[in-house]
C-alpha atoms as one frame of an Amber mdcrd trajectory, in Angstrom:
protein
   0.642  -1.373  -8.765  -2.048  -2.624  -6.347  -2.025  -4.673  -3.113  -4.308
  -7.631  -3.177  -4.997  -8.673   0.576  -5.078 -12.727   1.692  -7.261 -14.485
   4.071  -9.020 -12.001   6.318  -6.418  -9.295   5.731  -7.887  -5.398   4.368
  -5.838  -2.602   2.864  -6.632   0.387   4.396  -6.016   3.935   3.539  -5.174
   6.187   6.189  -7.279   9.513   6.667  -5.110  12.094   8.748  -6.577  14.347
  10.465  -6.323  18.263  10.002  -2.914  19.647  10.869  -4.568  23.008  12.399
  -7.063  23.160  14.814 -10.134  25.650  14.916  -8.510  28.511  16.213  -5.318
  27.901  13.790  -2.902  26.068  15.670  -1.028  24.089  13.748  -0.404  21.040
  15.545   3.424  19.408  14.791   3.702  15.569  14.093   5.571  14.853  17.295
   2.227  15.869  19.021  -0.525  14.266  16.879  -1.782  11.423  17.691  -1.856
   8.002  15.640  -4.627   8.343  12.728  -7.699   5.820  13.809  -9.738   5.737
  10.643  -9.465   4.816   7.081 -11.325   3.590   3.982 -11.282   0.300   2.769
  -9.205  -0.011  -0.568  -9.504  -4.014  -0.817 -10.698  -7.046   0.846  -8.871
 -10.391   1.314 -11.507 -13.284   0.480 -12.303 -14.276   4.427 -10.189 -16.911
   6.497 -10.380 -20.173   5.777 -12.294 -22.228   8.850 -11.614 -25.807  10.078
 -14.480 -27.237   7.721 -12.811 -25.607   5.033 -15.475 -23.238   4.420 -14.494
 -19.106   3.868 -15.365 -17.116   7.134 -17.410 -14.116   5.275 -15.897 -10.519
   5.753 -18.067  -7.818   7.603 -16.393  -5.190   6.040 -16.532  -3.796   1.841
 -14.231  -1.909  -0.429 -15.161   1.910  -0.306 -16.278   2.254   3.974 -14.294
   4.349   5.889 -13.739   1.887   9.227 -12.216   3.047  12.875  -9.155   0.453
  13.728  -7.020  -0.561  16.608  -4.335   2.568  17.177  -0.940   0.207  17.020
  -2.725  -2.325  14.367  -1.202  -3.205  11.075   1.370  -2.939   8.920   2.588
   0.615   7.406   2.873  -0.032   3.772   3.972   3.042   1.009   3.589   2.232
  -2.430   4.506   5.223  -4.963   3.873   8.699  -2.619   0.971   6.579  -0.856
   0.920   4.811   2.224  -1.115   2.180   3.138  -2.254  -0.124   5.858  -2.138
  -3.979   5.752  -4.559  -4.812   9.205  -6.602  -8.135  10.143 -10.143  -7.745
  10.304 -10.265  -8.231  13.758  -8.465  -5.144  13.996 -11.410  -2.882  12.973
 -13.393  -1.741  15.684 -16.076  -0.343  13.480 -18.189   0.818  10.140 -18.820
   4.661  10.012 -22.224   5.390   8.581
């Protein structure tokens, strides 16, 4: 099954950070901190402006983007989980 996104709507997956730290602490999920940063699994076709022309999308499938901590929607599909956000939710392109 796969998730096709609307409007200006991405599916993101999430990329958790390491459970241990350096020194090898490992760090329990009541004390980690919402995960940030994902990569781009699809991208909705752009919203639809009042001339009826398709806003273009800044961001592609494959780049691994920083978002808003509390944005989106959690989404699992299968032993997956996914993140339905709004563009305007991503606060950046890693290079």
């Amino acid at each position: 099954m796969s998730i096709r996104p609307l409007s200006d709507k991405l599916v993101i997956k999430v990329i958790e950070d390491t459970e241990k730290t350096e020194g090898g602490i490992f760090i329990p999920d009541s004390a980690k901190e919402k995960p940030q940063k994902g990569e781009v699994i699809a991208v909705g076709p752009g919203k639809i402006l009042d001339d009826g022309k398709r806003e273009e999308m800044d961001v592609k499938t494959g780049e691994v983007v920083l978002f808003a901590k509390y944005a989106g929607t959690d989404v699992k599909i299968g032993d997956e989980t996914f993140k339905i956000l709004s563009v305007r939710d991503v606060l950046g392109v890693l290079e």
